[in-house]
N, C-alpha and C positions, 0 to 999 in steps of 0.2 A: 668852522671846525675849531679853530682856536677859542673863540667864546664857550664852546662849550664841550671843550674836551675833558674838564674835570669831573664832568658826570657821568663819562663813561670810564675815568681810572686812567685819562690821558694827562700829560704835559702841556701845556697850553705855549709853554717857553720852549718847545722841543718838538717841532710839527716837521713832519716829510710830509713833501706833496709825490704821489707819482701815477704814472701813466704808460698805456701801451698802445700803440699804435695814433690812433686819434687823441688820446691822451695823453699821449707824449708829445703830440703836438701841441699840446691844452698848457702843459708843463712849460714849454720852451715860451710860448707867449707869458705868462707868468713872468717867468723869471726875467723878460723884458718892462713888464706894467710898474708904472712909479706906484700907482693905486695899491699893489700887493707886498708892498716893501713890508720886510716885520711879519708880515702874515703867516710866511713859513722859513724853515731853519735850513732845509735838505731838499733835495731834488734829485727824481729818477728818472731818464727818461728813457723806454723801450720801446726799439722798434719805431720811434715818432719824432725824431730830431726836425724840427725847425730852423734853418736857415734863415730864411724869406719869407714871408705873407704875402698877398693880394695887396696894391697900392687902389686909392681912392677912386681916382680915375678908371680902373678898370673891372671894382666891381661896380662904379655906377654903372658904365655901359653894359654892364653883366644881370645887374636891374632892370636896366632899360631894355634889353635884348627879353627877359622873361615875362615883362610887362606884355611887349609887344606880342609873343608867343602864343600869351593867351587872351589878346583883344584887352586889356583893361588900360585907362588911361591911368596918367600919376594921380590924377582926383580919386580914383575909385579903390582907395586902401581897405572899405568895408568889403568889398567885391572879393579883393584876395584873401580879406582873412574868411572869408566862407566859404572859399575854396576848397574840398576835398586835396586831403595831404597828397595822394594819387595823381590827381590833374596837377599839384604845384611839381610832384618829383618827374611827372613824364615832361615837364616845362626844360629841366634843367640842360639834359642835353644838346636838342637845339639851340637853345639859345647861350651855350657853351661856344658852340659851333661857328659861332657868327665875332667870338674873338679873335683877334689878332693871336701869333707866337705872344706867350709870356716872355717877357726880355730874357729871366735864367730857367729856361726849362727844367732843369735837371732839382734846380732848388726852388720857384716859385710854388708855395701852395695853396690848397684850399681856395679857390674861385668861392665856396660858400663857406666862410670861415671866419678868422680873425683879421684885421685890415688895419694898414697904418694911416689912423686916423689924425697923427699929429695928437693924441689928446692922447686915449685910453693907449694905447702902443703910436709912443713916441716918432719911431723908429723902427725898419727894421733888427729883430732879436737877436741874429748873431750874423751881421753882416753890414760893413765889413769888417767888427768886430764884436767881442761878447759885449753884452751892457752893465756900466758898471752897479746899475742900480743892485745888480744883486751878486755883487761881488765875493760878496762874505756867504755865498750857499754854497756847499760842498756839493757833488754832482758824480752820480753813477748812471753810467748811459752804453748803451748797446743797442744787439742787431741778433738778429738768428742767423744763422751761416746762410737759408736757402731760404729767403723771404720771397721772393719772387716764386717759388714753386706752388703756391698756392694760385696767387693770380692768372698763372700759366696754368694751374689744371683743367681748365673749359676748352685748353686748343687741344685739340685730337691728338695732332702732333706732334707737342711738347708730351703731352701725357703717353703718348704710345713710344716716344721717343724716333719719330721718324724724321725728327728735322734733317735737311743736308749739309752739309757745309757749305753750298752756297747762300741757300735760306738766310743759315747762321750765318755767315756775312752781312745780308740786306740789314738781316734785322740789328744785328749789333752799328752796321753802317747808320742807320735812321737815328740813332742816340748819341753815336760816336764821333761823326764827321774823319775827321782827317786821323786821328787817332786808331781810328776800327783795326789798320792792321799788326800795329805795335800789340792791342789789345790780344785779337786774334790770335796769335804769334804766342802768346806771354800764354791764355788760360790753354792753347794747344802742349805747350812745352810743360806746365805744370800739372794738368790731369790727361797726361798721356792717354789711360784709357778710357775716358768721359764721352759722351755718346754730344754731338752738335748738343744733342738738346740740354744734357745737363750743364754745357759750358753755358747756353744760353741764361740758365735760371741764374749759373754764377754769375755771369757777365753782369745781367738786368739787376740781381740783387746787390752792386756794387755800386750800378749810376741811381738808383733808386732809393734805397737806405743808407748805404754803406758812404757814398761819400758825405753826406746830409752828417752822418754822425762823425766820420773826421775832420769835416770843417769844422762843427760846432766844437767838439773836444780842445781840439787845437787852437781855438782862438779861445776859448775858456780858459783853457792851461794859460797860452801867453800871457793873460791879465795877472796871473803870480800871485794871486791875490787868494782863493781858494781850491781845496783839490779836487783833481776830476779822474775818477779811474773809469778805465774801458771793460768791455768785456762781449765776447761773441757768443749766443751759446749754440753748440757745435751737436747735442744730440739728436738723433733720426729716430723718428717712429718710424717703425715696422707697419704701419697700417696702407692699406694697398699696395703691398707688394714693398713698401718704401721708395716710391714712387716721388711721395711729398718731402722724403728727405728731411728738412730742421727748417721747416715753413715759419711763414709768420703768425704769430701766437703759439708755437708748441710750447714758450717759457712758461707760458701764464701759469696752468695748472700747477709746476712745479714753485712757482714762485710762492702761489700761497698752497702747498703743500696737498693738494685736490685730486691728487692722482686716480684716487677708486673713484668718482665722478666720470670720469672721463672713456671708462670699457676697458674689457682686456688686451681688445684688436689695438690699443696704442703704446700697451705696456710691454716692459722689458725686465727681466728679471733683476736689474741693477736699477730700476731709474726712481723705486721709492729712496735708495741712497744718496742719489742725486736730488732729488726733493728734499731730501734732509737739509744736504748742505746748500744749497738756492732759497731756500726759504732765511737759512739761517742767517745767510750772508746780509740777504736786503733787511731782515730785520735787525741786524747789528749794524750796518750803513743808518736803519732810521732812526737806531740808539745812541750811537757813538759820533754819527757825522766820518765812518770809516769803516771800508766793510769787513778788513783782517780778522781773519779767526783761526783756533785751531782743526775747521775743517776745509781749508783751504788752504794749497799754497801761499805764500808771500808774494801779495798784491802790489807792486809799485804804481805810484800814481802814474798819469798819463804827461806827457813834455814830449815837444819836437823832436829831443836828441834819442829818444829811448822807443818810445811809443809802446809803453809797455800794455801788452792787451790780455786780459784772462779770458783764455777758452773753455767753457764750461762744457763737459762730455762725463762720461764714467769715470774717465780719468782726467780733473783741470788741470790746467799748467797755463804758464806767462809764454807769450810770445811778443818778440819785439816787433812792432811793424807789419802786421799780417799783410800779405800780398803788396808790401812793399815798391814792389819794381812797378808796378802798374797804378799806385796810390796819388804820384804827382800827373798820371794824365788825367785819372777822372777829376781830383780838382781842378785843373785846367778844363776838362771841355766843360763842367758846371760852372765853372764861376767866366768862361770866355776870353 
């Protein structure tokens, strides 16, 4: 992209990388590679924070486990590449199945991914600290408020809203360990009238994305070295009922301005205004290296002491510390 950004009327000295979801995790390895150093100026990452990668060891066995799945020895690499894509995806999850726990559940990703090879990713990316290779990249990074509500819409359940409060317990216990009733306790007292199931999407969307992007931020920020602002974004489509709430991916559309794309069933009579100013923002973050503007509140970068966070809805505004009280347990049960 930098080679040949002049020919499309780009900067070549002025490149943001960014990404959402899988390509926010794409981003976060980057910003660890010595190989990419220089190559870009700014960095987004949505929805896809990066702690941890997959270590050597474990996706060899994760090799060896798919090899075996589907009969082919290590000699026979013609054999897999003429594989139907089909026979190699129905491989993955068995031979998922036959791993060990990841050491950090909560932050180990992609089993088929990126991998700390010692060479091309040194190191893990931001654990237990950011990498200084890319010190000097400015960094805008978030979450949607209810990512998890998507994942969660194939259970009956969650999607009918029939979970129990004991359910909600197992389930939050399986992720949480000893923490589950602090947590319990904490999303009960703050959405009094939330149904099990919608505590659940909160809960899940917090050990899932949510702490992912406050560790990364926060040990970002510590380096002192470049800024990092946060930001949640907070609106609900209206489509099935509002059901899906501020899932993962409803920013995208708005980011790059796509709204009529997307049907009427997702619109709201305010959210081409909110595409205004979402689109504006990440474009003057790719411009300036800061995403302040006149259609947005006064964004303070993000630091330990403040944690200042932009909630993007109808209405943005800063919040110091979103769900605070409950923020040092899930880094605790993620990181052990």
């Amino acid at each position: 992209m930098r080679e040949h950004a002049t020919r499309f009327g780009g900067d070549p000295g002025n490149v943001t990388i960014f990404g959402q979801s899988g390509g926010g995790g794409k981003v976060s390895a980057l910003l660890a590679m010595p190989g990419a150093k220089s190559l870009f100026h700014k960095a987004i990452i949505q929805s896809g924070a990066s702690v941890r990668f997959a270590e050597r060891e474990r996706t060899t066995r994760l090799a060896d486990a798919v090899l075996k799945h589907l009969g082919l020895g290590e000699d026979r690499l013609d054999a897999l590449q003429a594989l139907p894509l089909e026979r190699l995806q129905e491989a993955v999850a068995p031979a998922q199945a036959t791993l060990p726990r990841p050491r950090y559940p909560l932050l180990d990703r992609y089993n088929f991914g990126p991998v700390i090879d010692g060479n091309v990713l040194p190191s893990q990316p931001f654990d237990p600290a950011a990498p200084s290779v890319s010190d000097d990249v400015p960094m805008l990074i978030g979450d949607t408020k209810d990512e998890s509500a998507i994942f969660l819409a194939p259970d009956d359940a969650v999607w009918n809203r029939t979970i129990t409060e004991d359910e909600l317990r197992k389930r939050i216990a399986a992720v949480a360990g000893d923490a589950t009733d602090a947590l319990l306790t904490y999303y009960k007292r703050r959405d009094q009238a939330a149904s099990p199931s919608d505590r659940l999407i909160t809960a899940l969307t917090a050990s899932n994305f949510g702490v992912r992007t406050v560790l990364l931020a926060e040990r970002k920020a510590a380096r002192a070295k470049a800024p990092v602002w946060t930001y949640r974004f907070d609106w609900e489509t209206p489509a099935f009922g509002g059901r899906l709430k501020a899932p993962h991916s409803v920013e995208v559309p708005f980011v790059f301005d796509t709204l009529h794309v997307i049907g009427e069933v997702h619109r709201t009579p305010r959210a081409q205004a909110l595409a205004d100013r979402v689109s504006k923002t990440w474009a003057t973050f790719a411009r300036n290296g800061d995403p302040g503007s006149d259609v947005i509140p006064t964004w303070p970068t993000y630091a330990a002491e403040r944690r200042a966070t932009m909630l993007l809805d109808d209405t943005c505004k800063v919040v110091n510390d979103p769900d605070g009280e409950v923020r040092p347990l899930w880094s605790k049960v993620a990181t052990g």
